[in-house]
DOTIGU-792780 format. One line per 3 residues: number of its first residue (from 1); their letters; for each residue x, z, y of C-alpha. Coordinates in Angstrom, 2 decimals, m for minus. Example, Ala and Ser with C-alpha at 12.3 -4.5 7.8 and 13.67 -1.06 7.14 Angstrom:
<recs>
1 = as = 12.30 7.80 m4.50  13.67 7.14 m1.06 $
</recs>
This chain:
<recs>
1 = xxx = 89.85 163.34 m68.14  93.61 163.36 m68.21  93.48 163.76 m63.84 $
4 = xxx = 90.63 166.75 m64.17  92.98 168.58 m66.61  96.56 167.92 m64.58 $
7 = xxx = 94.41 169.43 m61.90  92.79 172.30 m63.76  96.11 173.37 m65.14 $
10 = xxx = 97.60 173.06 m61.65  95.09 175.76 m60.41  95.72 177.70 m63.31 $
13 = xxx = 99.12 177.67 m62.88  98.97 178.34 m59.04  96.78 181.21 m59.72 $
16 = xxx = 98.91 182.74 m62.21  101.96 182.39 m59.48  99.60 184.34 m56.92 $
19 = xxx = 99.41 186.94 m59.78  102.46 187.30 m60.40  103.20 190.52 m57.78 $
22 = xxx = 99.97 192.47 m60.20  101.34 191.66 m63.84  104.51 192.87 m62.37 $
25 = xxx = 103.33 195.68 m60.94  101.26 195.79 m64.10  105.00 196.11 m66.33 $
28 = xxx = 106.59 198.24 m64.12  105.18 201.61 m65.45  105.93 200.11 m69.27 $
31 = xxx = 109.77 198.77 m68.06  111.51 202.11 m69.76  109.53 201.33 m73.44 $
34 = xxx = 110.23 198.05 m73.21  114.11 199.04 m72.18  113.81 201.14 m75.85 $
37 = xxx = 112.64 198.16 m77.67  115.37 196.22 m76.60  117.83 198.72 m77.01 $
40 = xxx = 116.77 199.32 m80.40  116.60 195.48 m81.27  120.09 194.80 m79.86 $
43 = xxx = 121.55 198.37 m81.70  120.25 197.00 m85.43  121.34 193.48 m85.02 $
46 = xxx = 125.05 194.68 m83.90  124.97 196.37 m87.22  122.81 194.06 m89.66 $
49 = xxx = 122.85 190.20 m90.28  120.39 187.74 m88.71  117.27 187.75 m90.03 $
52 = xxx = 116.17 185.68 m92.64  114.15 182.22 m92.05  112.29 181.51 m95.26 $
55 = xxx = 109.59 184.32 m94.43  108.61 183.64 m90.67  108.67 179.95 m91.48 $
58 = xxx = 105.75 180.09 m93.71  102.88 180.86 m90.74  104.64 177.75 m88.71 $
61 = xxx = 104.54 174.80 m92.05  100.59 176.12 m92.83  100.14 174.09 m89.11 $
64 = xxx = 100.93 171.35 m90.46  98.65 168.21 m89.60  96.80 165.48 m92.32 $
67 = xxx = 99.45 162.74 m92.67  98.77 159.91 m90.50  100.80 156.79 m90.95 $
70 = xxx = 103.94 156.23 m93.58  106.13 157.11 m90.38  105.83 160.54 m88.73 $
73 = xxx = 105.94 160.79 m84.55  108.24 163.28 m83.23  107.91 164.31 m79.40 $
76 = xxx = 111.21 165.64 m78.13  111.59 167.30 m74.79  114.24 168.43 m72.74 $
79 = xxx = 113.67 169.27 m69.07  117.78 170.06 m67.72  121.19 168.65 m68.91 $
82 = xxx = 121.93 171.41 m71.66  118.82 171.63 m73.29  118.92 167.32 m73.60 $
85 = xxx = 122.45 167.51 m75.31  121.25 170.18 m77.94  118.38 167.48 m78.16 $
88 = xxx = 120.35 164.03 m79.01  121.88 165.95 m81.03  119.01 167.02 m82.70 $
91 = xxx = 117.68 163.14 m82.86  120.74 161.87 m84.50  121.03 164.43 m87.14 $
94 = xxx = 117.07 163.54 m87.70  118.21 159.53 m87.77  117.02 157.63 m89.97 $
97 = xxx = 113.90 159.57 m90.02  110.76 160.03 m87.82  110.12 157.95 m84.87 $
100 = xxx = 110.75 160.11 m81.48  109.20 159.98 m78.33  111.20 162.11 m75.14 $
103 = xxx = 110.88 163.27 m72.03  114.38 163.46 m71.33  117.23 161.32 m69.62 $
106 = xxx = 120.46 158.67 m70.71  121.61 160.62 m73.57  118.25 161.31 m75.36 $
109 = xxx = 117.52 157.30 m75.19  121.66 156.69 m76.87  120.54 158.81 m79.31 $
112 = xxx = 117.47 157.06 m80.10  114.49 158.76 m78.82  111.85 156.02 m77.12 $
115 = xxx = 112.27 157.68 m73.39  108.46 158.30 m71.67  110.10 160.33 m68.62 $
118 = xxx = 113.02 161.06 m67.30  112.70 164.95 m67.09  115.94 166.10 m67.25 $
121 = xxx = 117.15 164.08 m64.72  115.16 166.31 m62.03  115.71 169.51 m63.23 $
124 = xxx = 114.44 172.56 m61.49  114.47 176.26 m61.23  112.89 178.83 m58.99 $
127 = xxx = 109.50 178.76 m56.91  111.54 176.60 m54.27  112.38 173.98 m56.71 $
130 = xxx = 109.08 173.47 m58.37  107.20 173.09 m55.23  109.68 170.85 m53.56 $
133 = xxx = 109.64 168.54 m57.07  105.56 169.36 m57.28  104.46 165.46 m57.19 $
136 = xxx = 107.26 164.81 m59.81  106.24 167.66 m62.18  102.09 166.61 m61.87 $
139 = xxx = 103.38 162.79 m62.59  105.25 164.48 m65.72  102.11 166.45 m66.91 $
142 = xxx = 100.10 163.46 m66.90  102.47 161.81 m68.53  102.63 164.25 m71.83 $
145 = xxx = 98.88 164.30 m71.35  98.31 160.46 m72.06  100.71 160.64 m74.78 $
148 = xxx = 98.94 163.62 m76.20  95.52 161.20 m75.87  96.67 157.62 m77.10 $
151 = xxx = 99.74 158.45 m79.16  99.55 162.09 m81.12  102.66 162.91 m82.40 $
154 = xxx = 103.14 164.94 m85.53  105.07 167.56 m84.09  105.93 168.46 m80.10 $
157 = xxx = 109.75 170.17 m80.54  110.34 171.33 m77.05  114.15 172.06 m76.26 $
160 = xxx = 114.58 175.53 m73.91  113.33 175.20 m70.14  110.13 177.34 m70.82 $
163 = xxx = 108.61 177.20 m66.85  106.84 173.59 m67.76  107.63 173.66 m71.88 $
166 = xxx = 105.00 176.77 m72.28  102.70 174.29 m70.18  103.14 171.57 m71.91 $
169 = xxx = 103.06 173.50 m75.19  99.44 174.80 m74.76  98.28 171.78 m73.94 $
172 = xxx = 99.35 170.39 m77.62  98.20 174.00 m79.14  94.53 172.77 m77.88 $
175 = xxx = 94.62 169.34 m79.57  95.45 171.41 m82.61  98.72 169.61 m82.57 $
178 = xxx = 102.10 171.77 m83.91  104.58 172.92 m81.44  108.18 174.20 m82.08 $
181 = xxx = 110.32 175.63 m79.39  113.88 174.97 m79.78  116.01 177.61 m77.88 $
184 = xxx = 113.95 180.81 m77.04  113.43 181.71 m73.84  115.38 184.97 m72.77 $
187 = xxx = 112.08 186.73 m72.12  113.35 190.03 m73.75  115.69 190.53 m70.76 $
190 = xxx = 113.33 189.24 m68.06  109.69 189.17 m68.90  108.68 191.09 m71.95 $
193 = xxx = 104.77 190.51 m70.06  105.09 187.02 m70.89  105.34 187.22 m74.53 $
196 = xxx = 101.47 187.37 m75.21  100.84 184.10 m73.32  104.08 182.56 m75.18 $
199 = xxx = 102.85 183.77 m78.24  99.56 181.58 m77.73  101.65 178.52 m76.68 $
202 = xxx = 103.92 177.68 m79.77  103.89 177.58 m83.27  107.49 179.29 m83.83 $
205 = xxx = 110.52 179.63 m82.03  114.04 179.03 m82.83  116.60 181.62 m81.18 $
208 = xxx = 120.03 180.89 m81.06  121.47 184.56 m80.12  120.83 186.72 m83.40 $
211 = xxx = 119.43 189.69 m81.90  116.77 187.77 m80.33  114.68 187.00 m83.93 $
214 = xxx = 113.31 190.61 m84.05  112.73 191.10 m80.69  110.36 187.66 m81.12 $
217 = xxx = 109.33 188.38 m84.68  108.38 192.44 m83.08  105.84 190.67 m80.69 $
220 = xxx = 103.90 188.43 m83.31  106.49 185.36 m82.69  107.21 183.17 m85.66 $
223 = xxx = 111.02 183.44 m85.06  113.60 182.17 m87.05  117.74 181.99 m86.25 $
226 = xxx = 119.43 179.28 m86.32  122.99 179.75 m84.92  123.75 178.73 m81.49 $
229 = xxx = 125.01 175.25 m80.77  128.00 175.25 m79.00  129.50 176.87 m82.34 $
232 = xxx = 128.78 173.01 m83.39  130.22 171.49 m80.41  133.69 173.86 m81.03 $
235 = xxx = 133.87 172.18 m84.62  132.31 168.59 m83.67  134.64 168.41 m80.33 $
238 = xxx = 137.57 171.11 m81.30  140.24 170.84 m78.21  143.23 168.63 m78.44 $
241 = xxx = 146.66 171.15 m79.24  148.74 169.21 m77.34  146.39 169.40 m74.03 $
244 = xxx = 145.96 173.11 m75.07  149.51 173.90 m75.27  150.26 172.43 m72.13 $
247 = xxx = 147.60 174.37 m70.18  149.64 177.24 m72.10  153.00 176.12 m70.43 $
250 = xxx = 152.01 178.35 m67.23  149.87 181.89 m67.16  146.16 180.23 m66.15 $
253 = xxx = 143.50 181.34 m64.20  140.19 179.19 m64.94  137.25 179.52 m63.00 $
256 = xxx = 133.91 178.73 m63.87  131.42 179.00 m61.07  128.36 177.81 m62.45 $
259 = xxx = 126.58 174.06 m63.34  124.18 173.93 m60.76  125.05 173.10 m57.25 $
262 = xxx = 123.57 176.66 m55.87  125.71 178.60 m58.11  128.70 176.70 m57.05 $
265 = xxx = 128.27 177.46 m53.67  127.65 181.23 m54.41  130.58 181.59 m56.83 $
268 = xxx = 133.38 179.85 m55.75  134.16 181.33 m52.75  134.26 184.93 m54.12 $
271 = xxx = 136.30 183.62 m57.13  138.75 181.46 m54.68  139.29 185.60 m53.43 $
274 = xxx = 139.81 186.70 m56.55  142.64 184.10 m57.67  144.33 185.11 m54.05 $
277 = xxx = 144.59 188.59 m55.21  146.11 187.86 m58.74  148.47 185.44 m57.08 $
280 = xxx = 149.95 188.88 m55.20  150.66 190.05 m58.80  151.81 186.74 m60.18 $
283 = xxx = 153.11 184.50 m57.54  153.42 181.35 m60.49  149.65 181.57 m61.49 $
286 = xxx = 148.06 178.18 m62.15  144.17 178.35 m60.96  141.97 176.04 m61.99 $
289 = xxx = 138.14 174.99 m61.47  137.30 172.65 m64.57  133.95 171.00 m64.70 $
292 = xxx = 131.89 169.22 m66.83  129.93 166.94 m64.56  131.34 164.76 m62.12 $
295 = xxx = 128.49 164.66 m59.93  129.57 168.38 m58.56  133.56 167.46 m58.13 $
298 = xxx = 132.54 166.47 m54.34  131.32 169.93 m54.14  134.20 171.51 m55.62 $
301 = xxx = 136.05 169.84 m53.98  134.89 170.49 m49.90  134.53 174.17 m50.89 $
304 = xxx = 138.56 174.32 m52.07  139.15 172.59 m48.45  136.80 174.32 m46.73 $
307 = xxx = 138.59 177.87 m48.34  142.23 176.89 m47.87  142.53 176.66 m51.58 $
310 = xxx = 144.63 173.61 m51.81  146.91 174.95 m54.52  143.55 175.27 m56.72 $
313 = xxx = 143.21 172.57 m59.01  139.73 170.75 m60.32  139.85 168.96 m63.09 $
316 = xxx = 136.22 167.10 m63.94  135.98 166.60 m68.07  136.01 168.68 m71.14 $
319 = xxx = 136.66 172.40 m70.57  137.44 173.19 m74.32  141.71 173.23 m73.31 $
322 = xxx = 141.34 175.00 m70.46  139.29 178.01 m72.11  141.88 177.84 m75.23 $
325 = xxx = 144.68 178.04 m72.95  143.92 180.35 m70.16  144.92 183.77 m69.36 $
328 = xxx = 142.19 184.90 m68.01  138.46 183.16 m67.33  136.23 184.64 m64.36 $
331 = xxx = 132.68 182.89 m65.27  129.14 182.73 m63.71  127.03 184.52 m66.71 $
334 = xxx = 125.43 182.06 m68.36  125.93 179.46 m71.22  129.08 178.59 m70.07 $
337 = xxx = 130.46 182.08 m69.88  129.55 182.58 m73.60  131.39 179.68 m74.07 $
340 = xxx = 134.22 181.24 m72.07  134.10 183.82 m74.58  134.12 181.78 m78.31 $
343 = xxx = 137.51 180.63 m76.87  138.78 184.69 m77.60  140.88 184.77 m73.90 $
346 = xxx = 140.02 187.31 m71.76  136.58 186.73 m69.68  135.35 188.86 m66.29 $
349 = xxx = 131.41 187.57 m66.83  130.08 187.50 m62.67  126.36 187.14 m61.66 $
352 = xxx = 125.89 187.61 m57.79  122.22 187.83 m56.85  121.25 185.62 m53.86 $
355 = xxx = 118.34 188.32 m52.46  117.37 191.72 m51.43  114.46 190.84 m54.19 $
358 = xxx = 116.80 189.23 m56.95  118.69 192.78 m56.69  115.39 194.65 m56.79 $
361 = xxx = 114.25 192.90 m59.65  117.45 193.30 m61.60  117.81 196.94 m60.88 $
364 = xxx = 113.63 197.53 m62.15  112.64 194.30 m64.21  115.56 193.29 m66.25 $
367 = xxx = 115.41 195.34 m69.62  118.46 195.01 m71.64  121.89 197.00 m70.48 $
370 = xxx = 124.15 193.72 m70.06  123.68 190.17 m68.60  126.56 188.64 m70.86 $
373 = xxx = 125.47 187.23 m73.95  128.60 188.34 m75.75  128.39 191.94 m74.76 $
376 = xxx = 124.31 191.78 m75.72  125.35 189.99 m78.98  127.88 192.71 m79.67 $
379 = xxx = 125.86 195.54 m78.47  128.33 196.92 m76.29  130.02 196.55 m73.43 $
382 = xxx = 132.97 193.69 m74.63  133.88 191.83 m71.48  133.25 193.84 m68.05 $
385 = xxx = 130.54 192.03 m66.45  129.67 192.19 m62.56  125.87 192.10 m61.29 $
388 = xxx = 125.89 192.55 m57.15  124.15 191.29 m54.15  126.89 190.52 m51.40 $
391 = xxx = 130.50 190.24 m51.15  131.22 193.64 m52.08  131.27 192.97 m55.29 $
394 = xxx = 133.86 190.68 m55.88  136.33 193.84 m55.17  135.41 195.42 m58.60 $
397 = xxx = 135.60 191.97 m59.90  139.22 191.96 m58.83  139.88 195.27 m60.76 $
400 = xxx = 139.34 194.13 m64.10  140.84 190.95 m63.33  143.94 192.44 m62.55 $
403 = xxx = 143.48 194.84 m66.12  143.18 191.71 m68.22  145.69 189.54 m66.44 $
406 = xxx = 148.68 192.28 m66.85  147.64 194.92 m69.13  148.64 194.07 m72.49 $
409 = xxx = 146.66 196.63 m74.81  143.42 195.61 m72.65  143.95 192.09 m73.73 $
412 = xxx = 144.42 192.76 m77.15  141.49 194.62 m77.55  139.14 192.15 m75.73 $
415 = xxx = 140.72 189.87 m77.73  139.56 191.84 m80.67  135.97 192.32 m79.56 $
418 = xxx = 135.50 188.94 m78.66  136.40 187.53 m82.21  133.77 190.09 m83.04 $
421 = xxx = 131.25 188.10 m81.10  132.20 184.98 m82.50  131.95 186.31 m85.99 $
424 = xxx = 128.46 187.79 m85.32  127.37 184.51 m84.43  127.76 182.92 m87.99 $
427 = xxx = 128.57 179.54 m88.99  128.10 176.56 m87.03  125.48 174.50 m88.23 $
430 = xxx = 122.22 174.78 m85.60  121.81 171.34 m85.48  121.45 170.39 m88.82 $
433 = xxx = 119.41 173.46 m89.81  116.89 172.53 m86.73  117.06 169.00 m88.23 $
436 = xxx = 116.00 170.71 m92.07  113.30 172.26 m90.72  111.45 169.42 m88.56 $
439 = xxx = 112.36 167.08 m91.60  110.66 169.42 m93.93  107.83 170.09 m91.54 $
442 = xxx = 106.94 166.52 m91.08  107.51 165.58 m94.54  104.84 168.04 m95.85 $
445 = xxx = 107.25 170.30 m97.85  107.61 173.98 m97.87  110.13 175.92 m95.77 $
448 = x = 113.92 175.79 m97.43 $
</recs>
């Protein structure tokens, strides 16, 4: 049974690929309504708190299942390296407490989950990178399936990476079995036609940008906000002064080209341009590519030499003293660009599109006015931000470089709008709210 529904789903889900070109097609003549919802959405919540939890919480606790044993199962999922450290987080701050199951890698097993499949360690994105990890996602599928069949958990949290999650997640909703999703996915900017087939897939949805509970909750989502996580990591892992104060010692240029080994080797070479025209205004600048994971300082590394950039330094390890003490950050948009910005330095937010159809799409499909999560959590334009096909680009990029790197009232009032953002954002605390509500949810109580 578990081989004739892998492969039922797998037609499914190939058919729904081929389809793709007529739902889109389908949107296109609804993009400008959809463009006023989320204008609307993103003008109230620049102006109003988040939206309360206790209300939308109420539709996802009446799911509840019977109580099975004295311990409740927990299924845990995280499919990339982000979404699996928001997860062991999760999993301690649950500990002592249910017993967890994960698809996941290294750090979800430290944490404590009982690992079923290493997920995250073969992350992928785009039609490319599903079909060329194809045998690896079916062996996943069947996986969840079995687990589903011979060990039911309680409660299936699935942590961002919505592609296989919204899979996986109807495949629980048909064994009647509860399903939280843990980081919404950002289908208000890119797929508002998606929200009716998400919408049968989970149970609720925790968003960690505050605009994006009404957008959900306006489509029939049981949304909830719960902060967004790196606000914990800023208080849990808060810089060193003394490494922060030395980056300070000389005007800093930090750039941040992206996680993934693609975006690297889109990014860097434009921003490697954009540090040799600031060094014509400052001849002392310090540029520096920090990173995270050492698996991409090889990378980083033949790209500087490759470029000529041997007075660029990379530094592999934890960005939170360079972003305190630059001058000025040019970042990939993304998670790591928002982080860019809770640091309150000047940020230049870049996304270069890789096609003719990646522009197309952006300039037709994409229905909020800004890629940059602080500008979209701000509702307005606080850091410039750059969306172009090409090398073109990277010329405008330059100009507001140059603005924030010398001109002093343009700092101070990014500055200003960025604290702004991090205000908007509210308290940190994600973690252990998540945490509240599975431990309420699988201890049969009411929502806080």
């Amino acid at each position: 049974m578990v081989a004739l529904e892998v492969l039922l789903t797998l037609l499914r889900e190939l058919l729904r690929a081929l389809t793709t070109p007529l739902r889109l097609a389908a949107y296109l003549p609804r993009r400008h309504h959809w463009r006023a919802v989320a204008r609307e959405v993103l003008d109230a919540a620049a102006h109003e708190p988040p939206l309360a939890t206790e209300a939308a919480l109420h539709e996802f606790f009446a799911r509840r299942r019977p109580d099975r044993g004295a311990l409740p199962h927990l299924f845990v999922s995280a499919g990339e390296a982000s979404g699996e450290g928001h997860a062991a987080r999760l999993v301690r701050a649950l500990t002592p407490g249910p017993r967890v199951t994960a698809f996941g890698g290294p750090p979800l097993a430290a944490a404590g989950a009982e690992l079923r499949f290493p997920l995250s360690e073969h992350a992928v994105m785009g039609v490319a990178g599903v079909l060329r990890q194809l045998p690896l996602i079916v062996r996943a599928f069947a996986s969840y399936l079995r687990l589903l069949r011979d060990d039911p958990p309680d409660l299936v949290l699935l942590v961002d990476y919505p592609g296989l999650h919204v899979v996986m997640a109807k495949a629980a909703r048909r064994r009647r079995i509860p399903v939280l999703h843990y980081v919404a996915p950002q289908y208000w900017a890119w797929g508002p036609w998606r929200m009716r087939r998400y919408r049968r897939a989970v149970d609720a949805t925790l968003t960690i940008l505050p605009f994006e509970t009404a957008f959900f909750r306006r489509c029939r989502v049981p949304a909830v906000y719960i902060g967004h996580p790196l606000l914990d990591e800023l208080v849990q892992q808060p810089p060193d002064p003394d490494a922060v104060a030395a980056v300070r010692r000389r005007r800093t240029l930090v750039l941040l080209p992206g996680s993934r080994r693609a975006e690297i080797t889109a990014n860097l070479p434009g921003m490697l341009r954009i540090a040799d025209g600031l060094r014509r205004l400052d001849p002392d600048l310090r540029c520096v590519v920090p990173h995270t994971d050492p698996r991409r300082t090889p990378l980083v590394q033949e790209l500087l030499q490759a470029h000529g950039a041997q007075d660029v330094e990379h530094h592999a390890g934890d960005l939170g003293p360079w972003l305190q003490g630059a001058h000025l950050i040019v970042a990939k948009s993304g998670t790591g660009s928002l982080a860019a910005c809770l640091s309150g330095n000047p940020v230049v937010v870049v996304y270069r599109l890789r096609s003719l159809l990646a522009t197309l799409g952006y300039h037709n499909v994409l229905s909020v006015p800004w890629v940059a999560a602080a500008n979209l959590v701000a509702g307005r334009a606080i850091v410039p931000e750059h969306v172009f096909h090409g090398e073109a680009g990277w010329q405008r990029v330059l100009a507001d470089a140059e603005r924030l790197w010398q001109d002093a009232a343009a700092r101070a009032a990014a500055q200003t709008g960025l604290a702004e953002v991090r205000q908007r954002l509210g308290a940190p605390g994600a973690t252990a709210r998540t945490a509240a509500i599975v431990r309420r949810f699988l201890a049969g109580a009411t929502p806080p």
